[in-house]
Legacy VTK file of the C-alpha trace (Angstrom):
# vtk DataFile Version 3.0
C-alpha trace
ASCII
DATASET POLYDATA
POINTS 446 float
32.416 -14.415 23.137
36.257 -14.047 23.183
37.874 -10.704 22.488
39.410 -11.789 19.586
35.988 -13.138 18.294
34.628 -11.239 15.030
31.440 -8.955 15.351
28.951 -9.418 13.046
28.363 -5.948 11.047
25.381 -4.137 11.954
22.691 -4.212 8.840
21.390 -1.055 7.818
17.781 -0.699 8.241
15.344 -0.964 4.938
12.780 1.979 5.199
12.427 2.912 2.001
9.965 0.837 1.255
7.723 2.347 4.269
7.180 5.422 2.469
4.666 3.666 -0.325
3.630 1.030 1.417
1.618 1.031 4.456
2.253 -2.404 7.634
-0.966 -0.827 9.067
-3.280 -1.655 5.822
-4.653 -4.518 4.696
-3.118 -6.177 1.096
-0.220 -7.932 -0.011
3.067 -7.206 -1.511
5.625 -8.936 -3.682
9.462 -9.820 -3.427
11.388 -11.251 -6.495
15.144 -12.406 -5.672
17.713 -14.738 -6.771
18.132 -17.978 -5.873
21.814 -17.626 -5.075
24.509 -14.518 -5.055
25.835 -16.030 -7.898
23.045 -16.164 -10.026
19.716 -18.490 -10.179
16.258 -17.771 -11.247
14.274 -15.264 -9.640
11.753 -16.274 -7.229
8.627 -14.358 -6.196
7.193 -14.494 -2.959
4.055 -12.821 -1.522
3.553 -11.609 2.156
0.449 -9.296 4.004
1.677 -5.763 4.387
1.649 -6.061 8.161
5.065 -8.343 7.626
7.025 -5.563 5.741
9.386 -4.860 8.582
10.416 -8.012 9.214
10.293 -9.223 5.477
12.585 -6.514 4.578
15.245 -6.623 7.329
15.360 -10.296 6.441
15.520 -9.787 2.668
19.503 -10.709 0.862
21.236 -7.872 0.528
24.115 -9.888 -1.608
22.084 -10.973 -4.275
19.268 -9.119 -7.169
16.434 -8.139 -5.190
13.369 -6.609 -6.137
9.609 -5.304 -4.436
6.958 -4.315 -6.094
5.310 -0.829 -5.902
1.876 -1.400 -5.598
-0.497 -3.188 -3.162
-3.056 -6.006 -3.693
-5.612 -8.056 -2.752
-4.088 -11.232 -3.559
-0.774 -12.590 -2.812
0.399 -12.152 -6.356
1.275 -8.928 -8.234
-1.159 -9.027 -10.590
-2.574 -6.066 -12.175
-6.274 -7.384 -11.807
-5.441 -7.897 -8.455
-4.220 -4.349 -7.277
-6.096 -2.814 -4.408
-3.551 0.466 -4.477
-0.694 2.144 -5.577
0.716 4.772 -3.320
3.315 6.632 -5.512
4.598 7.581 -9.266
7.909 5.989 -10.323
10.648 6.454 -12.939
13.033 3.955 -13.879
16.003 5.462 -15.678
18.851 3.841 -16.980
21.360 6.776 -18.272
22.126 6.971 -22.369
25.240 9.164 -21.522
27.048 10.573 -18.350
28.032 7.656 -17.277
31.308 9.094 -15.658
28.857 11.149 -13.766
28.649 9.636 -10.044
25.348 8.921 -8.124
24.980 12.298 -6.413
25.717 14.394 -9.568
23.633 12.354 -11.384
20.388 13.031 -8.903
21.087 17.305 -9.548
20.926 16.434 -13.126
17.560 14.333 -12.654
16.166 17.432 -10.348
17.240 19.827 -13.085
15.448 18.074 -15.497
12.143 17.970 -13.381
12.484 21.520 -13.048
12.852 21.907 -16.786
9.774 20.002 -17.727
7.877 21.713 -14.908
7.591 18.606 -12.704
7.927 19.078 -8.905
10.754 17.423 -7.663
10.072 13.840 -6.455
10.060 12.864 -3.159
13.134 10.551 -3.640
16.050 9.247 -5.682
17.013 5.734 -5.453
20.383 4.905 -7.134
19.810 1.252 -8.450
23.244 0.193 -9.131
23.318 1.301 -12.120
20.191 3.669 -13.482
18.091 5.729 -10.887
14.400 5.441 -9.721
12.717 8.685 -9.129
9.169 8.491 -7.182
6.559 10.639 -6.284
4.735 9.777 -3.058
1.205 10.444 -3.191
-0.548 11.905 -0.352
-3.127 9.361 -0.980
-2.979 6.282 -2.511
-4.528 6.195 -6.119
-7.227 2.973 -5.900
-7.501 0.461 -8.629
-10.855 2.200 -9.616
-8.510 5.176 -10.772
-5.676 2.960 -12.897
-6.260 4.628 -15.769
-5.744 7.842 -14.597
-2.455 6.511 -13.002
-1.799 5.197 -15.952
-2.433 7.834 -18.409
-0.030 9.947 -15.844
2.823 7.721 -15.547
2.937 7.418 -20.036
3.248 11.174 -19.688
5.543 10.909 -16.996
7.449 8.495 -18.974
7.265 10.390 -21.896
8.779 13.487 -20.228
11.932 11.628 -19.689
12.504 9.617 -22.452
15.964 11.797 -23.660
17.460 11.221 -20.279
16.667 6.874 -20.496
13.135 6.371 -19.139
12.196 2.602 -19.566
8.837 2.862 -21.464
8.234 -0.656 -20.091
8.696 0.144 -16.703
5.277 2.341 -16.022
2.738 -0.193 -14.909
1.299 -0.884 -11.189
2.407 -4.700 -11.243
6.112 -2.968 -11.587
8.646 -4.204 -9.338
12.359 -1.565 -8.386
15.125 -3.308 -6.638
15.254 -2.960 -2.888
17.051 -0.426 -0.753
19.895 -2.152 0.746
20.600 -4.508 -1.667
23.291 -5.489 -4.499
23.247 -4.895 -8.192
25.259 -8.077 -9.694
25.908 -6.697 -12.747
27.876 -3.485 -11.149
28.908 -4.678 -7.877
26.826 -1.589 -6.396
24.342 -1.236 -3.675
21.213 -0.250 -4.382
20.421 3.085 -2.032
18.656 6.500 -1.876
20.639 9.250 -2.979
18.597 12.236 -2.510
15.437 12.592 -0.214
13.167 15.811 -0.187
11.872 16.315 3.173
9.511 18.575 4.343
10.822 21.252 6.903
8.172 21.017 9.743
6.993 17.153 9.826
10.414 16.205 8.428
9.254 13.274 6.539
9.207 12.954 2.630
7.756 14.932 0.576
4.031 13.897 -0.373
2.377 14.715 -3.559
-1.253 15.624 -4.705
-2.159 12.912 -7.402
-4.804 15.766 -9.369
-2.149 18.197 -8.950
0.310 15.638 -10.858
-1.960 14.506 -13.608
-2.903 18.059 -14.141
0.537 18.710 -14.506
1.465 15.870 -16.481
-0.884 15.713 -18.746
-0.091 19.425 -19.643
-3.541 20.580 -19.078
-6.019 20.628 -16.441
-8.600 17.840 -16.167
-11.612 19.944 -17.549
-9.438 21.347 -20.592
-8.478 17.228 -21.193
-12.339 16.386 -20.935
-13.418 18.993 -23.750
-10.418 17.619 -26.104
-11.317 14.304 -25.874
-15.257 14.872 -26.482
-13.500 16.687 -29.399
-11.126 13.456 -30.191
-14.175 11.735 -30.343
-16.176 13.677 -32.520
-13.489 14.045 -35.478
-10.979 10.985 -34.518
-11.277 7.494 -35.293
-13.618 5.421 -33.277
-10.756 3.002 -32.138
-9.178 6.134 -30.841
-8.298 5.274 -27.335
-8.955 8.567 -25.423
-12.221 8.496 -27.201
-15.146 9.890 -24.427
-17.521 7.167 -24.599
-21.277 9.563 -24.175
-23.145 8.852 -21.054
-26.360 9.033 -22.141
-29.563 11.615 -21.399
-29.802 9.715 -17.824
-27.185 12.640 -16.283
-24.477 9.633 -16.556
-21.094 10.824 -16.364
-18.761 10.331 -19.518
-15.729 7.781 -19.490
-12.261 7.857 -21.980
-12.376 3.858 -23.775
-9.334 2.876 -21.317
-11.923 3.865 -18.503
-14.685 2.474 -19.757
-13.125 -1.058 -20.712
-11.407 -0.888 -16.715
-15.348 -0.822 -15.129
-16.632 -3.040 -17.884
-13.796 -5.772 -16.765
-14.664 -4.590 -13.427
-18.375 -5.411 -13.783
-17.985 -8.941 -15.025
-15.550 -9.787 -12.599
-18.962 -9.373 -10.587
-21.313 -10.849 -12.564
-18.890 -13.908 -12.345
-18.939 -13.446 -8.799
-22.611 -13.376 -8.457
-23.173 -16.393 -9.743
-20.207 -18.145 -8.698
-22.841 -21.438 -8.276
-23.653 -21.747 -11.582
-20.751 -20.271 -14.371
-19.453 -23.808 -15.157
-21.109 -23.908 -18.288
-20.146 -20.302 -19.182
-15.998 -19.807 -17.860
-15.269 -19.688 -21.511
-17.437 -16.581 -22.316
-16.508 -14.482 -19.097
-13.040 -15.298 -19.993
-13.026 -13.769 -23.459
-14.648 -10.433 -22.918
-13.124 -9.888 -19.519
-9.500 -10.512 -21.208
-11.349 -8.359 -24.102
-11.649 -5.325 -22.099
-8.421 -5.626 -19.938
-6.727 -5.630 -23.574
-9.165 -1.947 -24.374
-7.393 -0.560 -20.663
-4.368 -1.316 -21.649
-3.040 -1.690 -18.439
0.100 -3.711 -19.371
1.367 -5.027 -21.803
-0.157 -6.819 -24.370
2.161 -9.721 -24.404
1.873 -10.007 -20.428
-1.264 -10.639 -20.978
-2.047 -14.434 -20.646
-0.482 -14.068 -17.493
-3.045 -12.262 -16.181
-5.660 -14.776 -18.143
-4.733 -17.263 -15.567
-5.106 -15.248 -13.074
-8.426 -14.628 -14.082
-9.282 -18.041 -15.015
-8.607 -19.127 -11.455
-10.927 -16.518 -10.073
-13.617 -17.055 -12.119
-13.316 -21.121 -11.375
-10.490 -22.119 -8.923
-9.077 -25.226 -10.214
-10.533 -24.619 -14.131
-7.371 -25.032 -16.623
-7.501 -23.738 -20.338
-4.838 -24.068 -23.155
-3.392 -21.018 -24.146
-4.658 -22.132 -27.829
-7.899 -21.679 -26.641
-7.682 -17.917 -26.368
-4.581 -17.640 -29.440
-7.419 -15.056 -31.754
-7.953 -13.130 -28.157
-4.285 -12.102 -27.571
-3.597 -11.738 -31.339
-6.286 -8.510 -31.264
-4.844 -7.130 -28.060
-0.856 -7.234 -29.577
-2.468 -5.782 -32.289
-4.430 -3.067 -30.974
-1.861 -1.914 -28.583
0.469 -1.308 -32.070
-2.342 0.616 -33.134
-3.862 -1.397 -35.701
-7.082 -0.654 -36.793
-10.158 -2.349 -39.094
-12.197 -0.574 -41.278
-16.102 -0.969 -41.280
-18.282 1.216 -43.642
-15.647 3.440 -43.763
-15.038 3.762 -40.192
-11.863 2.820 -38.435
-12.374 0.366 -35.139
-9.976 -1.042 -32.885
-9.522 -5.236 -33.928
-11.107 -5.872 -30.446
-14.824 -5.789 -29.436
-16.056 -2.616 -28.201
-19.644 -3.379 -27.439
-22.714 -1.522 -26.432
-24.342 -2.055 -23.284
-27.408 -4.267 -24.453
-25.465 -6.323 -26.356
-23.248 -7.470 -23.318
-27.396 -7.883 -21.379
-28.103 -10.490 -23.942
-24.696 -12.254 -24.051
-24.533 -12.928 -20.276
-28.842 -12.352 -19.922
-27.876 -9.822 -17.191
-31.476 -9.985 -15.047
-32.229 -6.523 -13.936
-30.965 -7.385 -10.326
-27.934 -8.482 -11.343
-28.057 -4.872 -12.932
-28.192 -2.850 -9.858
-25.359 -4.513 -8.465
-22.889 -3.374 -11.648
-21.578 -0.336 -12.268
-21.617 0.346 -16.253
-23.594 -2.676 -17.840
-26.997 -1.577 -17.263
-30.177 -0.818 -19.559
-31.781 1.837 -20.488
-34.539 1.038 -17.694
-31.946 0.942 -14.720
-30.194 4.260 -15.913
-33.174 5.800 -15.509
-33.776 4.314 -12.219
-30.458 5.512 -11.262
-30.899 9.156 -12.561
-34.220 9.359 -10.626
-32.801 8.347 -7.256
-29.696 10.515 -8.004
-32.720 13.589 -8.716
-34.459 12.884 -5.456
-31.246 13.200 -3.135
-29.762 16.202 -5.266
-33.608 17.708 -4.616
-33.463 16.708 -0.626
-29.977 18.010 -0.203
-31.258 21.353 -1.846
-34.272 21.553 0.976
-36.946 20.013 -0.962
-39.140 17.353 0.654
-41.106 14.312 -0.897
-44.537 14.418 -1.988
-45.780 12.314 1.300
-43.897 14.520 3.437
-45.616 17.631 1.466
-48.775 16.838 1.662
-48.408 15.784 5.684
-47.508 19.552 6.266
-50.310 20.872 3.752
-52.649 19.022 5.959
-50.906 20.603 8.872
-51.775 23.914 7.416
-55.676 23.163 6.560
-55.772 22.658 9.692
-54.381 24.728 11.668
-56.350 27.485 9.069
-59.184 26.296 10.344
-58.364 26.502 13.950
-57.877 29.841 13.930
-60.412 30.784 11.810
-62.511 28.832 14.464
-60.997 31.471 17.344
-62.491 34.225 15.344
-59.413 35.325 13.394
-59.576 37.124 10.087
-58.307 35.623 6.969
-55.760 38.769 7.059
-54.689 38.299 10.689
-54.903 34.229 10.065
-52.390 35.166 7.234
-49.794 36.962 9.326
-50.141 34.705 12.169
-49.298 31.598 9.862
-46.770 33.542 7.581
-48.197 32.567 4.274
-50.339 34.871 1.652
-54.524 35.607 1.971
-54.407 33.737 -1.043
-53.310 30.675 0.586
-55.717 30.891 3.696
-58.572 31.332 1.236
-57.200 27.751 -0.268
-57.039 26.105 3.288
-60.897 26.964 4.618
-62.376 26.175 1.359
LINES 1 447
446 0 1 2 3 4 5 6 7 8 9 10 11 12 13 14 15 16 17 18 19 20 21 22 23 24 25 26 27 28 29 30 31 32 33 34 35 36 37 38 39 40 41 42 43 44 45 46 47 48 49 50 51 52 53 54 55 56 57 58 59 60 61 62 63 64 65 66 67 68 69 70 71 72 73 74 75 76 77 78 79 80 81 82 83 84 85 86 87 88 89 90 91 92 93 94 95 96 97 98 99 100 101 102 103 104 105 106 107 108 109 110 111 112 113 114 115 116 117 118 119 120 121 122 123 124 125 126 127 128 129 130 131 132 133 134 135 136 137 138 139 140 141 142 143 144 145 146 147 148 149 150 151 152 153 154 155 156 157 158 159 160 161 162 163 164 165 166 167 168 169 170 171 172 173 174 175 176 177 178 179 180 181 182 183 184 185 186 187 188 189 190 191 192 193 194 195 196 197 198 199 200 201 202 203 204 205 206 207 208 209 210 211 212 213 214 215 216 217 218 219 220 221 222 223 224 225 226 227 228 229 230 231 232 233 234 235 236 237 238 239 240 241 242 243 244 245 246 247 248 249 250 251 252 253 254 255 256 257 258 259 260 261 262 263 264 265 266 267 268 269 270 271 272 273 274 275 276 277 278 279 280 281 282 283 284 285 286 287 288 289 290 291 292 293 294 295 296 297 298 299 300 301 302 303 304 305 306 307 308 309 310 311 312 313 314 315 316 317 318 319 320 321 322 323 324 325 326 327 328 329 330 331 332 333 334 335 336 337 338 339 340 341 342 343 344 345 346 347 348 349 350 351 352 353 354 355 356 357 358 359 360 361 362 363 364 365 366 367 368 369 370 371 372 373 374 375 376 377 378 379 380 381 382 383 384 385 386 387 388 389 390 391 392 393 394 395 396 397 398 399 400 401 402 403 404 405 406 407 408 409 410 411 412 413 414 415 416 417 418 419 420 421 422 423 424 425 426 427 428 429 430 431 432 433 434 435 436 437 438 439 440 441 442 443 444 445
């Protein structure tokens, strides 16, 4: 290279990413970005964690770039698809103070958590033109928890809806622009503004998710449990914090939005159980699957026959529907999530299905080992089952033996009774000896 020759700028490196999502994990990310600088559709690609290092010092930095927040087990970003989410987000676009710049801007965001009596979040990402504020989680939330998550990030959301909050911007399949990369409509790189670090590792900040949602939710999780048995004794029954009652088998209760999530979850098994032979039933699995996602409510309802694809190819890769087909299903789910209601013998219900547990057994004739492979869809019969297994280890871990092992040491005890009494020892010294009562060495020679 000549000395006059230009040298190329060094690139700043892209670690903010790092902080929520892990290279050493196993899952997939997303990465939407123009076509061109100048404009273009956005294109979505999908790559295994262990590539985020490379993917994002490779990403364009002159053009709308964006990466989603969550991690799954698919390379898409859909929500049935999420393995993990590793942080709480805001995405705020200002309604005034506009003429306040980037680093002002963050104080006032930090005052505001303080008002609302938030902890501060771990970071501040200026987009360009509004600011992301996340939370990094000390552990990653799994999909089995979403509806915690998402019951915490509507609060969240709620919090800081006078400052801009997008209420559409709360769900796991979310994607933020990247660090390092332009806004076209301002000009402006995206970058973090303010980072909380902690004063002996010197890395972020990293949050307790129970400490959050307690927080959020303005009440701790036990207080939340006894208002929603109390929601669901004087609210409607489409309400949908409603506890759903677990039965005399010592199940545990659910809110609907949980319930629906491990119903979904359930016949996503089933499907996969009998992956051999669903051909003649695709249709079926579809609607009540779609059905509960709707009840979860974990995005929104008119994103949902985006995820009825998805599902459609998991339940039969290469199956295609028309959208016709399922036009009544997404109807009740728009409709539900504006709160509609039906009324039934005076009784308010949601417009979708909200079936009991036998009824779904003799839809999909769930066989009773099918059953002990789900989670919520189970008899009567295999509740019990449950409950008595859960019984015998809560018993063992307490000291208690079973009865074979029982009556193995009461034979032990006849005897060695006996023995002794053989030697010539009295029932009293027999006693002592053996550490139990006369009364019980009287029991043992007889």
């Amino acid at each position: 290279m000549s000395a006059t020759s230009p040298v190329p700028a060094q690139l700043d490196l892209i670690t903010e990413p790092q902080h929520y999502h892990d290279a050493q994990r196993w899952g997939w990310f997303s990465v939407l970005s123009r076509q061109r600088p100048d404009g273009g559709r956005l294109r979505q690609s999908s790559y295994p964690l262990s590539y985020l290092p490379d993917v994002t010092a490779a990403a364009p930095r002159d053009r709308d770039t964006y990466i989603s927040q969550g991690e799954f087990k698919r390379p898409n970003r859909r929500v049935l698809n999420l393995t993990r989410i590793g942080l709480m987000f805001l995405d705020i676009d200002p309604v005034d103070g506009h003429h306040l710049d980037p680093d002002q801007w963050a104080m006032r965001l930090l005052m505001a958590c303080k008002d609302e009596g938030i902890p501060a979040p771990s970071l501040i990402v200026f987009s360009g033109r509004g600011y992301h504020l996340k939370w990094l989680l000390q552990n990653p939330v799994p999909r089995q928890a979403l509806p915690r998550w998402n019951l915490a990030q509507r609060n969240l959301v709620e919090r800081f809806a006078h400052l801009g909050a997008d209420a559409n911007a709360k769900d796991a399949s979310r994607v933020l622009r990247l660090e390092g990369t332009v806004n076209t409509r301002t000009g402006e790189n995206c970058r973090v503004v303010w980072l909380d670090r902690d004063t002996v590792a010197g890395e972020p900040v990293r949050h307790d998710f129970d400490s959050l949602f307690d927080e959020l939710v303005d009440m701790p999780r036990e207080e939340l449990r006894e208002t929603l048995q109390k929601r669901a004794k004087d609210g409607p029954k489409g309400n949908p914090f409603q506890m759903v009652k677990g039965g005399k088998y010592g199940l545990r209760r659910f809110s609907q939005r949980t319930l629906a999530w491990d119903r979904l979850e359930d016949l996503r098994k089933l499907a996969e159980l009998r992956a051999d032979s669903i051909e003649g039933s695709r249709m079926l699995f579809l609607h009540w699957c779609l059905n509960f996602m709707a009840l979860a409510e974990p995005i929104k309802a008119n994103h949902l026959h985006y995820e009825a694809r998805t599902l459609a190819a998991e339940l039969a890769p290469g199956w295609s529907y028309h959208d016709c087909d399922l036009s009544t299903q997404f109807a009740k789910a728009k409709a539900h999530a504006r709160g509609e209601t039906i009324e039934f013998n005076g009784q308010k219900y949601s417009p979708l299905y909200t079936p009991r547990n036998q009824t779904l057994i003799d839809t999909f004739q769930i066989t009773a080992d099918e059953e002990r492979q789900l989670k919520t869809i189970i008899s009567k019969a295999e509740a019990a089952r449950r409950h008595a297994e859960r019984e015998r280890e809560r018993r063992r871990k307490a000291g208690a033996v079973d009865r074979g092992e029982y009556l193995s040491q009461a034979e032990q005890r006849r005897e060695e009774a006996k023995r002794l009494r053989a030697e010539g020892k009295t029932q009293i010294e027999i006693a002592k000896l053996m550490g139990v009562s006369e009364r019980s060495v009287r029991s043992y020679l007889k």
